[in-house]
Every structure is written in C-alpha cells, then in structure tokens.
C-alpha positions as a printed Julia matrix, in Angstrom:
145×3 Matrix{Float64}:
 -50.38  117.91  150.23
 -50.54  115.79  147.26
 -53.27  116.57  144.0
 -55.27  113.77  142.83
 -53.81  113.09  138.95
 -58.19  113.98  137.71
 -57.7   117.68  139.24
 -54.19  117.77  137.16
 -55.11  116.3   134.39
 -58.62  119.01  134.23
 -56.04  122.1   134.48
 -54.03  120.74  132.22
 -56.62  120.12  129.23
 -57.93  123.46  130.3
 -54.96  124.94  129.72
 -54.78  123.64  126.38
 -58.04  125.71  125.4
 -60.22  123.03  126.24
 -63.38  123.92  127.7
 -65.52  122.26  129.42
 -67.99  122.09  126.71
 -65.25  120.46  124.49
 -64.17  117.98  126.9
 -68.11  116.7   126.97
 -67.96  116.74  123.29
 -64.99  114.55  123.07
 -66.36  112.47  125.97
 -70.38  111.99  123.8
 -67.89  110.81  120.53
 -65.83  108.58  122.43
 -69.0   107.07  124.21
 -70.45  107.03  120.49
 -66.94  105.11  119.15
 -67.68  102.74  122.07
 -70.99  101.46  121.65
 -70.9   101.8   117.32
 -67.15  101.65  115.98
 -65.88   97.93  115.19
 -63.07   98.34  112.31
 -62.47   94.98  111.91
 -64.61   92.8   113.44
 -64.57   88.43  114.33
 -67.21   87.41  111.98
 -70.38   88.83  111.84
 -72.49   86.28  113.42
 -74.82   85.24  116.4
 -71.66   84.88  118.74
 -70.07   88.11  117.24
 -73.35   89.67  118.77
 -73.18   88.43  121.98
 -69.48   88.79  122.26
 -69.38   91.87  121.4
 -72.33   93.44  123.36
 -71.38   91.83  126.33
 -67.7    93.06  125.98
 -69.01   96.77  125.46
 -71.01   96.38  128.61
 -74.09   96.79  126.65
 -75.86   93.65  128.95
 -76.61   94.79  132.24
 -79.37   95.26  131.55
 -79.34   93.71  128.18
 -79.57   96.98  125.12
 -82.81   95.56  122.83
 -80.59   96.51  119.7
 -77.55   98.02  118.45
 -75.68   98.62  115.1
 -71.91   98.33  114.63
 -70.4   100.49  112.25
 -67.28   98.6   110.23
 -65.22  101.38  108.3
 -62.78  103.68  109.52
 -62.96  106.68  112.15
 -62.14  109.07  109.8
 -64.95  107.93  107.33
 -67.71  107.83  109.88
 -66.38  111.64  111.21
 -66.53  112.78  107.77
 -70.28  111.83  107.61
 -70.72  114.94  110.11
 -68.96  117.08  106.85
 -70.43  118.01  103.16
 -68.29  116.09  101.53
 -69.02  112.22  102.73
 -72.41  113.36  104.68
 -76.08  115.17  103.76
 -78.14  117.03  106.05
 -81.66  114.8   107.12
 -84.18  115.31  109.26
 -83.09  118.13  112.05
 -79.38  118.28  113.27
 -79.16  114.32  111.79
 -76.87  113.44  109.23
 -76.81  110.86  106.7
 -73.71  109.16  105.02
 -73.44  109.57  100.95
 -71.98  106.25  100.7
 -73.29  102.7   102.25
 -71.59  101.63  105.54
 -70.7    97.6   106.07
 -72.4    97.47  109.85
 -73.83   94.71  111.8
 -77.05   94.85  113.91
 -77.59   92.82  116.83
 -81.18   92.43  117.97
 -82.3    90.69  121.66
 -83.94   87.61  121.26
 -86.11   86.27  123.98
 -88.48   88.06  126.35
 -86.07   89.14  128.94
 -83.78   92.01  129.45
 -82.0    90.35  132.56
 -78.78   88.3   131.52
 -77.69   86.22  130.23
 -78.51   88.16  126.81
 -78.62   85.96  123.64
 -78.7    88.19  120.14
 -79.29   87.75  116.65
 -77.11   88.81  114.29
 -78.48   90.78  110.66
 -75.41   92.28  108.64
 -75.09   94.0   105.62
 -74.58   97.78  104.03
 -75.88  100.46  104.37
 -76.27  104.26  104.7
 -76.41  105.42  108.43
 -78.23  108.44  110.06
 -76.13  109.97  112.5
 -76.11  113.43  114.92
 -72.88  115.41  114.85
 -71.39  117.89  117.49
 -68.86  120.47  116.1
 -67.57  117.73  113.44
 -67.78  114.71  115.6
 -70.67  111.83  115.56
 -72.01  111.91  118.87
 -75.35  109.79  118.21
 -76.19  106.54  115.99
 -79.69  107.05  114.93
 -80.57  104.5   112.34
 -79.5   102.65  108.98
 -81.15  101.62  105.87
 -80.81  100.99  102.78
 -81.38  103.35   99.77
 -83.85  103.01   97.42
C-alpha cells in the first residue's frame, strides 16, 4: 500500500530535527513573507494595491488594510536580532533603520468584492513580533520623530 507524499514528507522533516513546533514556526514566517514581503514591487500605486491584494488572496473577504514591506528577507529577519532591531512594547520589535513599504487601505463601505484600495507609500520604521529569529507578525509602521 502506497504513502501519501504529506505523511513522507512529515517523517522526513522530522527526521531532520524538526519538530513540530518548528515546522509551525516556519509555516507563521512564511504566512508573514506572504501577506508583507514585496522585494521589488510594479509601482506603488492604486492598481499596485489592488493587484497585489487580490493576488495574495487578501479579498475574499476584502483585508481593511495591509502594509508591504520592500527590502530584503534577510533585512526584515534581522529586525527580530540586536543588531538591525530594538525591543518595543512586549515580545514586538522595532527596526533601527526606516523600511520603503507601501500601505493599501479599503476604500468604500463594503468588504464583499470587488475590493478597490488606496495606495499611501513611503519609509518607515516597522513594529514587528519575532519567533526564535523569524518575523512572524506585522504590527504597525511609522515614522520617527
């Protein structure tokens, strides 16, 4: 009788020294890179927004508001370390240096598609939560005084 490839796959990561707990991890920072990482993004507009929100399957039902973060992996991960990142308010973390990011708001009443966003871009430092080294929550930007 043939194994499904998931149950292979699970023994195989496990067997690697990957527990459970670190598979979730890595599962909450990809779901993070998903819905915050754009390293080079198409403009930074109205139609970037809507785009790129519907394209993350962020519209069904349509997400009132959400920032993507243009810089590399590695410099958003090292947010969650001393050297590019600062503790703030509980397990949060905030970057040392300003981020280039785009926010897209919801315009209109409605959070049934079709979804229509507004674009607001610019830099700034971001608030994030960390996991064992990883960025596993987006919790705000703003800019420094």
């Amino acid at each position: 009788m043939a194994m499904g490839l998931g149950p292979l796959l699970l023994i195989f990561m496990l067997s690697l020294g990957l527990t459970p707990e670190t598979l979730a991890q890595v599962n909450r920072y990809r779901h993070f890179l998903d819905q915050h990482y754009d390293p080079r993004p198409q403009g930074r507009n109205d139609r970037y927004c809507n785009n790129r929100m519907r394209r993350q399957g962020l519209t069904s039902p349509c997400k009132d508001t959400n920032t993507f973060i243009h810089g590399t992996g590695r410099s958003i991960r090292d947010i969650c370390g001393d050297e590019s990142g600062s503790p703030y308010e509980g397990n949060l973390r905030i970057s040392n240096s300003a981020f280039q990011i785009t926010t897209c708001r919801l315009i209109g009443g409605s959070s049934r598609p079709p979804c229509r966003y507004r674009a607001h871009s610019g830099y700034r430092n971001i608030v994030i939560g960390c996991e064992d080294g990883l960025p596993v929550h987006f919790d705000e930007s703003f800019i420094r005084p």
